[in-house]
C-alpha positions as CSV (number, residue, x, y, z in Angstrom):
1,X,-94.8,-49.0,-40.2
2,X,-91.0,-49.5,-39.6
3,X,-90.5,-45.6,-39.6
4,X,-87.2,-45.1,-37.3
5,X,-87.5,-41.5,-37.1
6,X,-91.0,-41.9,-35.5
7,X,-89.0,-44.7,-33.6
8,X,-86.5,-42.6,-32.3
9,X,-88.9,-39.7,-31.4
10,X,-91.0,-42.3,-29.2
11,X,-88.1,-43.5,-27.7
12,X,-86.8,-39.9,-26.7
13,X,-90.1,-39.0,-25.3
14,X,-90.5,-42.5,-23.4
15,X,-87.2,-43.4,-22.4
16,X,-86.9,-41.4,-18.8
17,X,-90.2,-42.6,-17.3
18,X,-89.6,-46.5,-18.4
19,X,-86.1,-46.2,-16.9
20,X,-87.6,-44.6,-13.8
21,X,-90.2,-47.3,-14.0
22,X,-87.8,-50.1,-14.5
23,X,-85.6,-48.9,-12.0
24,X,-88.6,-49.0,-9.3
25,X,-89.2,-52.6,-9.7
26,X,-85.4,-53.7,-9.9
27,X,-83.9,-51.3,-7.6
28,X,-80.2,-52.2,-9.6
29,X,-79.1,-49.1,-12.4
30,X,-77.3,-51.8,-14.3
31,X,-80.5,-54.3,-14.0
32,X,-83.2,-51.2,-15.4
33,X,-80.3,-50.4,-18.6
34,X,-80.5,-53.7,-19.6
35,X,-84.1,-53.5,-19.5
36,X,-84.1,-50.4,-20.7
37,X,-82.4,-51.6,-23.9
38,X,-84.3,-54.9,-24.0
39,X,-87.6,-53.3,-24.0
40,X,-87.4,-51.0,-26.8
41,X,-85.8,-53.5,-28.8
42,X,-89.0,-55.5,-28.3
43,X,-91.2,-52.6,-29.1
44,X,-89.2,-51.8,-32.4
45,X,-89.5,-55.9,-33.2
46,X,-93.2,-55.9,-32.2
47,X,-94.4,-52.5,-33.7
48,X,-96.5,-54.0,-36.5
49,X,-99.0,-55.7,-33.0
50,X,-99.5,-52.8,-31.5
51,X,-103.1,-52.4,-31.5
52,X,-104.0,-48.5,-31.1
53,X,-106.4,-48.6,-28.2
54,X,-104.9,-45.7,-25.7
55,X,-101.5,-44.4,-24.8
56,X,-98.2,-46.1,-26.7
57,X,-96.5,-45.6,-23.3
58,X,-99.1,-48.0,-21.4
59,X,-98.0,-51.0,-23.9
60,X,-94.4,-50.1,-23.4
61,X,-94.9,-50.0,-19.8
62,X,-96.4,-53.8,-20.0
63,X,-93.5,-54.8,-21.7
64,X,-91.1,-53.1,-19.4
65,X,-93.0,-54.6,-16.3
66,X,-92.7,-58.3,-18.0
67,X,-89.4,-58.0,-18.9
68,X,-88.7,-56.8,-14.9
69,X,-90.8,-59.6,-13.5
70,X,-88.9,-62.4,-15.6
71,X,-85.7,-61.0,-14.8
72,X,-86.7,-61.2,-10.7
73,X,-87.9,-64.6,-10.9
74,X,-84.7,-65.8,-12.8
75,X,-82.4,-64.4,-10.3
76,X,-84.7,-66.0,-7.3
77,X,-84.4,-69.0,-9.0
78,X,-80.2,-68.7,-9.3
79,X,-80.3,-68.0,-6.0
């Protein structure tokens, strides 16, 4: 419902394992920040399509993963 308090609370209970998470699949600090950052900024943009059918963190978790997985297969592809 675009309530940033609730925002914020998710986001200070979530924020350690996703890093943790993130970190695991990129195995770069800098590389699971910026993920870090670019995840919850697509939670907080896709909020209103969450659909309610378990845990929050499971949905942010499939974003994180996605995000991690793109960024990996642009820097093959630089490479």
């Amino acid at each position: 419902s675009g309530d940033k308090e609730a925002f914020q609370l998710l986001y200070k209970e979530t924020f350690q394992s996703v890093y943790v998470f993130l970190l695991s699949i990129v195995r770069n600090k800098e590389d699971a920040e910026d993920l870090l950052q670019e995840t919850y900024i697509r939670v907080r943009l896709h909020a209103d399509q969450y659909e309610d059918q378990g845990k929050p963190l499971a949905w942010i978790f499939t974003i994180a993963r996605n995000l991690a997985l793109m960024r990996l297969r642009n820097l093959k592809k630089a490479s």
